[in-house]
C-alpha positions, -999 to 999 in steps of 0.1 A, spaced: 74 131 -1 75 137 -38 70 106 -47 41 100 -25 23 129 -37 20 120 -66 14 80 -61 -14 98 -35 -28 111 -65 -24 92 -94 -28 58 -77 -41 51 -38 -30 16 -42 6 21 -48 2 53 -25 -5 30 7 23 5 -11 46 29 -8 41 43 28 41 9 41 76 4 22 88 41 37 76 29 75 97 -5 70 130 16 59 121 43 93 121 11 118 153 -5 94 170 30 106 153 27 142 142 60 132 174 79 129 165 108 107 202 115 101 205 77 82 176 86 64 187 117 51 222 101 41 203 72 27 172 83 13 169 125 11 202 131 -3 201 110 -27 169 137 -41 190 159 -66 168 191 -59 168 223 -41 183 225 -3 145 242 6 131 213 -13 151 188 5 150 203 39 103 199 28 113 159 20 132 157 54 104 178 76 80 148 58 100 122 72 103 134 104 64 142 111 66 100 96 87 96 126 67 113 150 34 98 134 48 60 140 59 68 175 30 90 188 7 57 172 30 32 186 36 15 154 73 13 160 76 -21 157 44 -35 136 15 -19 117 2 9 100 -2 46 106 -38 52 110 -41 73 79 -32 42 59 -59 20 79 -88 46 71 -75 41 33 -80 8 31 -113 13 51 -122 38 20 -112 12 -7 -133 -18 13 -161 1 12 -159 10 -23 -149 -29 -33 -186 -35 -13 -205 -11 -32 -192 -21 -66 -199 -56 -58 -237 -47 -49 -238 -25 -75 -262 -44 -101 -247 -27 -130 -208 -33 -124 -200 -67 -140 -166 -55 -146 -159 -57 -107 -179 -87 -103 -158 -107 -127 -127 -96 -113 -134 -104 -78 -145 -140 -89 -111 -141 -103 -93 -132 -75 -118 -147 -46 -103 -180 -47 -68 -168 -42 -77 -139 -18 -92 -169 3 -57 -191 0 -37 -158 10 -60 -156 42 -56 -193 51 -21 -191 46 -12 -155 61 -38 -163 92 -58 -131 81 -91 -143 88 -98 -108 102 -87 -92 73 -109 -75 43 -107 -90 9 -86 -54 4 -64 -58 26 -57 -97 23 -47 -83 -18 -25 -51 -7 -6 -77 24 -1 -100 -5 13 -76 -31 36 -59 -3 46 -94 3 54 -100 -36 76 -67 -38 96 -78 -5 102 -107 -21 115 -93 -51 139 -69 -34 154 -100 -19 157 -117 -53 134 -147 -43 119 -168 -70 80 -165 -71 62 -196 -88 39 -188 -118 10 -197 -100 18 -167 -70 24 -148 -101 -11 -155 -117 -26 -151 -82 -9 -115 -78 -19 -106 -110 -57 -112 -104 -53 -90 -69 -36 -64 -91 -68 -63 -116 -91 -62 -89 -73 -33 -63 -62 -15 -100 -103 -12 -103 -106 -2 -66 -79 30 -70 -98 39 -105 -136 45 -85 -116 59 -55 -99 84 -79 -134 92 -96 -150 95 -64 -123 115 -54 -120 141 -82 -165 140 -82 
């Protein structure tokens, strides 16, 4: 809860990052909020009120997943209207005829947001949400310690640039 406040905040990107990692450890713990709070909430080192806030947040998480039957797969419908946000302001920059910036950066990372697709089957899937599967896929792979080539590398690092200029104008928008 506290640390998604302020990702929420300071960064959308790693915000929606960061839930999506939070509904993969609920369904690793079959939703057992007593596992969470011995894994996850005590682990906090703040106030008994402030902990019993962080476990009330991961219960209504619970409740969220299971009332949106996303128990097994997917994400909570907050996150999906999120990403719908950040597609429609990737479309606007890149019809915006005075944002270069954007343009460049999306011809850097077009190529390899159209090998991500062909190789993760996401033909349905926005050039935002092809980058943010891809980058969740790069930090799983990390926690499990596996090597990732210097071309994935370059590739991730050219989704980064482009969904790092995304959260900035979402964060302008958002504070306009």
């Amino acid at each position: 809860m506290i640390i998604a406040e302020q990702k929420k905040k300071e960064n959308i990107v790693e915000y929606i990052l960061y839930i999506r990692q939070i509904q993969e450890i609920l369904r690793a713990n079959k939703f057992d909020i007593n596992k969470i709070e011995e894994l996850v909430i005590n682990k906090y080192d703040v106030s008994d009120s402030i902990k019993d806030e962080i476990r009330n947040w991961y219960t209504d998480l619970i409740l969220a997943m299971k009332q949106e039957k996303i128990e097994e797969s997917g994400d909570l419908e907050l996150i999906k209207i999120l990403i719908k946000n950040l597609d429609y302001i990737h479309d606007s920059l890149l019809k915006d005829p005075e944002d270069f910036k954007h343009k460049e950066l999306f011809r850097w990372a077009e190529p390899n947001i159209k090998e991500y697709r062909n190789l993760s089957n996401a033909d349905k899937e926005s050039d935002v949400e092809v980058c943010i599967n891809a980058i969740n896929s790069l930090l799983l792979l990390r926690l499990k310690n596996q090597a990732i080539s210097e071309e994935t590398a370059q590739a991730m690092q050219t989704f980064t640039n482009l969904l790092a200029n995304i959260a900035l104008h979402y964060h302008q928008k958002d504070v306009n």
